[in-house]
C-alpha positions in Angstrom: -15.1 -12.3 -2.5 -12.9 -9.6 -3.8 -13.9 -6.0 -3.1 -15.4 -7.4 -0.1 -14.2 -6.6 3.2 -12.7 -9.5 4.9 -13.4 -9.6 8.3 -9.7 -11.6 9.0 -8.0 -8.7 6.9 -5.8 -6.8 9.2 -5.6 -3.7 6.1 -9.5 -4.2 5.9 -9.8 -3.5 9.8 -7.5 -0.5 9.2 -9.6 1.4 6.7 -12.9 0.0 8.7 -11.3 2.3 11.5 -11.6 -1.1 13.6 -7.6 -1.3 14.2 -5.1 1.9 14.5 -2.8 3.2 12.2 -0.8 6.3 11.2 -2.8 7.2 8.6 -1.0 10.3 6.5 -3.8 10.4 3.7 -7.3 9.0 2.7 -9.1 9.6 -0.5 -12.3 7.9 -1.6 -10.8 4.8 -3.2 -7.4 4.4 -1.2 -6.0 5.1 2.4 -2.2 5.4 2.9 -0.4 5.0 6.4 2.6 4.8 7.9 4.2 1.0 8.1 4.9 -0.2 11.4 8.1 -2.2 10.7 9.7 1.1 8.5 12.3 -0.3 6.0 13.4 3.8 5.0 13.0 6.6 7.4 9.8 7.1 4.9 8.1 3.9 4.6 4.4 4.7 3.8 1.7 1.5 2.6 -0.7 3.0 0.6 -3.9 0.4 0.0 -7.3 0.2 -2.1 -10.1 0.4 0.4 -11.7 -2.6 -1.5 -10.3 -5.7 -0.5 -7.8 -7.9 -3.5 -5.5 -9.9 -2.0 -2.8 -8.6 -4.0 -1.8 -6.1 -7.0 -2.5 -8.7 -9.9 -5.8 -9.9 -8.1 -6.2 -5.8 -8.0 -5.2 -4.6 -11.9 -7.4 -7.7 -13.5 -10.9 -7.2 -11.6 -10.4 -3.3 -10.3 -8.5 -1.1 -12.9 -9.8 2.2 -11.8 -9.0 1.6 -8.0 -5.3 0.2 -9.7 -4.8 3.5 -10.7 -5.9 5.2 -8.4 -3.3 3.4 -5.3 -0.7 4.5 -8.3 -1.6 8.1 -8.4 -1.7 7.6 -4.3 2.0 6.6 -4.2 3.0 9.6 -6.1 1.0 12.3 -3.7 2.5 10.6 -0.8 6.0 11.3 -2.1 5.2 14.8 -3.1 3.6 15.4 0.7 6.7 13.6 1.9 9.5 15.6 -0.2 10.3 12.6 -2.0 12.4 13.5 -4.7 13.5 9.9 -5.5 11.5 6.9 -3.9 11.1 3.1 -4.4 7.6 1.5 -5.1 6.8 -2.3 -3.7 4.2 -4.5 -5.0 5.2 -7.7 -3.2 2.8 -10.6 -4.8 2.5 -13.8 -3.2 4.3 -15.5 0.1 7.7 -16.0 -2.2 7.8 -12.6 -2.4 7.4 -11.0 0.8 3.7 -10.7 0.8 2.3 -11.0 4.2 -0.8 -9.3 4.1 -3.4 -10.8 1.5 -4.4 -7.2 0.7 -3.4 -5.2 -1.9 -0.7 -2.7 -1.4 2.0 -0.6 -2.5 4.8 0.5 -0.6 6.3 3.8 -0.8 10.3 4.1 0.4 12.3 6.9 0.5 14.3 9.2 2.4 17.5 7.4 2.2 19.8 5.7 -0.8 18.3 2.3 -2.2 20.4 -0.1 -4.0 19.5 -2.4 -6.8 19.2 -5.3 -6.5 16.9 -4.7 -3.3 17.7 -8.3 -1.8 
């Protein structure tokens, strides 16, 4: 059910504390880390604690907690001297998705070109 924690969800197990990660900050609704496979030499997932399987699922039944991963991205790059950074929201298996939880990723710390592949 979504908001639920999903015992099969490896981001769920993350924020249960269950599973390790390099977390770099928490608030009450999100929890940001570091990802393990970096794409940028900053490369920082920053997820709802709730579980949607992915941003649309997220923005239609959670608004608030939409928002609020948003407002996450943005004080990760601050905390990580972003000055310019790229934000992901990869939806669904043809686009990259491979966790079926919500979450944006925050790049940075090198040029990005457009398109990004």
């Amino acid at each position: 059910m979504a908001g639920e924690p999903q015992n099969d969800c490896l981001f769920c197990r993350i924020v249960a504390g269950e599973i390790p990660a390099t977390i770099v900050r928490k608030t009450e609704t999100t929890v940001a880390f570091r990802d393990i496979n970096p794409q940028a030499p900053t490369h920082v997932l920053v997820i709802p604690k709730a579980h949607y399987e992915n941003a649309a699922e997220l923005a239609a039944g959670a608004p608030r907690i939409a928002a609020d991963v948003l407002a996450e991205t943005k004080a990760v790059a601050d905390a990580e001297g972003l000055d310019s950074y790229r934000l992901v929201f990869n939806t669904g298996s043809g686009a990259g998705q491979t966790v079926w939880h919500a979450h944006a990723h925050v790049l940075g710390g090198r040029g990005l070109q457009w398109p990004p592949g």
